[in-house]
N, C-alpha and C positions, 0 to 999 in steps of 0.2 A: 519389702513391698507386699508380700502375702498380709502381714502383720497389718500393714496398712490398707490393704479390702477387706478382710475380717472385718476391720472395726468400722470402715464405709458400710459397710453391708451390715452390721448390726446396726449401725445408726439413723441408713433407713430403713429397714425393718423396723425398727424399735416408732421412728416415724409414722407410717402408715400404721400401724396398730395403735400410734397413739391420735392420729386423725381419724380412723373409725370409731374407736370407743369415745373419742370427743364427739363426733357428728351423731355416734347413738344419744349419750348422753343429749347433746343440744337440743336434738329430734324431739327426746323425750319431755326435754323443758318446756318446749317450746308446743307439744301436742298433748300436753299430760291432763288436760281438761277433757281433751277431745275421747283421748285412750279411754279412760275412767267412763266418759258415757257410754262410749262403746261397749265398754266390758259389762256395764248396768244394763245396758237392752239387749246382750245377746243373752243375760242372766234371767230378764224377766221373758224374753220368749222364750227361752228353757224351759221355765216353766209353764208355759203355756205346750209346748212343742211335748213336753211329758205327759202333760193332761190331753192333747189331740190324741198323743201313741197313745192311752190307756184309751182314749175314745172309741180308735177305730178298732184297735185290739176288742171290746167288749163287743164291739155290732156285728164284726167278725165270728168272734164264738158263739154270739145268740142268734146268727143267720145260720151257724153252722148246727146249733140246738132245735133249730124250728124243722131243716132240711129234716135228720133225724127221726123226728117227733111225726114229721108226715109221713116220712118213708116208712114207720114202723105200724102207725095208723092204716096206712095203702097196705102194707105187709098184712095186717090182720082180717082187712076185709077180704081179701086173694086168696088166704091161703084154702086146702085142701087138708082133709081127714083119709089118713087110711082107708076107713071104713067104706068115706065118698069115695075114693078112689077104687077098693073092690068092687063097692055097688057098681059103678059106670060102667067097668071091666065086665063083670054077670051080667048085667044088662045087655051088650054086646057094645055098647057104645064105641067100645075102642080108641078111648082119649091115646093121645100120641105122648109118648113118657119121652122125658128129655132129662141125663144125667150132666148135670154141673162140675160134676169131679174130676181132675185130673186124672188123665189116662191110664197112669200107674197104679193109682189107687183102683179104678174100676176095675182093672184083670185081676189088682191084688181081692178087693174084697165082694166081688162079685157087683151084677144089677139088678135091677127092678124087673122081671122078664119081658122082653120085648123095646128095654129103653135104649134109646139113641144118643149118641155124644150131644151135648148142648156147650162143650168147651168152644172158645171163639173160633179157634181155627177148625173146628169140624162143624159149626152151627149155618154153613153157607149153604150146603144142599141143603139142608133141611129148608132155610128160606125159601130155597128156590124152587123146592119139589110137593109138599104137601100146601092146603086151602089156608088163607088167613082167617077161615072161617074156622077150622076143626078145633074140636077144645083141645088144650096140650095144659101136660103136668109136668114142673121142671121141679125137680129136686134134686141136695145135694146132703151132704156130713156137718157141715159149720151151723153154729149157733144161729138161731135166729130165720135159719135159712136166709142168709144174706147172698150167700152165690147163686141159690134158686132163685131169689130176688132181682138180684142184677140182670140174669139170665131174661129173664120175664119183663123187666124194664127193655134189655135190648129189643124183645121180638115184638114186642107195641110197640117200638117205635119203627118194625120194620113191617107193621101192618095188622100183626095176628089181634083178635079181639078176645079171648077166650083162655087166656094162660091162668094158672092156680101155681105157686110154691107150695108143696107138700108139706104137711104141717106134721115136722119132728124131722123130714128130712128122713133119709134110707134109714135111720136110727129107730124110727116111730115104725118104718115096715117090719126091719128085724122082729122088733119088742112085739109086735103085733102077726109072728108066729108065720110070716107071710116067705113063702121060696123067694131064692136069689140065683140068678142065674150068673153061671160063668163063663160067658161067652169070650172072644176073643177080640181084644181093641178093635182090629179091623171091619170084626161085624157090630160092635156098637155102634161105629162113626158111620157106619152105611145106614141112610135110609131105603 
């Protein structure tokens, strides 16, 4: 009896496998015009779908080349000379110095004397405590002064008219023979 459901049970198995591969095949006969267009138009929007993605990929990087090209144009009419920056200082003027660098680094390598944290989480008194009017010099270490940059983008848009990124950044003070002071974190981030 076992002998004889073994060979039921393979013979409908062997059944139902052989009416799906029949019904695929049939399907096939029977849609094989239709398949083939199909496979021809999702071939030639392919290539159309590769020339969009190359499309929006180029407008992409030349929106992201022009942002750039302005930011470093804005970068050069802003920035600030040591030299401007002592004059102001002798003057009495008293521009307000804002450091971009990470707090490690400033205890590590000293600051500008009298400069203030312009890191984001210490930049909120400073908003809230000195004139949107007073001039302020934000400098950092990085090429380009790209942190003194951004620094000085945040605080125009939180009002201030009159910000300069320091041109060389604390590098340009060193090289230019000027003291650093060593204050301690705590009194940099206080205004």
């Amino acid at each position: 009896m076992d002998v004889a459901v073994g060979v039921f049970v393979g013979v409908e198995v062997g059944v139902l496998v052989g009416v799906f591969v029949g019904v695929a095949v049939v399907m096939g006969l029977i849609f094989q015009d239709a398949v083939t267009d199909l496979l021809r138009i999702l071939a030639n929007v392919g290539k159309f779908g590769v020339l969009l993605a190359l499309a929006v990929l180029g407008l992409y990087l030349l929106a992201r080349w022009w942002r750039r090209q302005a930011f470093i144009r804005r970068l050069g009419v802003d920035r600030i000379t040591v030299d401007e920056l002592c004059g102001l200082i002798n003057t009495g003027h008293k521009p307000l110095i804002l450091d971009a660098r990470p707090k490690e680094i400033r205890s590590r390598d000293g600051i500008i004397p009298g400069a203030l944290s312009a890191n984001p989480a210490d930049i909120d008194p400073v908003v809230m405590t000195y004139s949107h009017e007073r001039e302020i010099v934000v400098y950092c270490a990085c090429p380009h002064e790209v942190s003194a940059a951004i620094a000085a983008k945040h605080l125009r848009q939180a009002g201030f008219k009159n910000i300069h990124p320091l041109l060389g950044g604390i590098d340009a003070w060193v090289r230019a023979g000027q003291p650093l002071e060593r204050a301690s974190s705590a009194s940099a981030a206080k205004p």
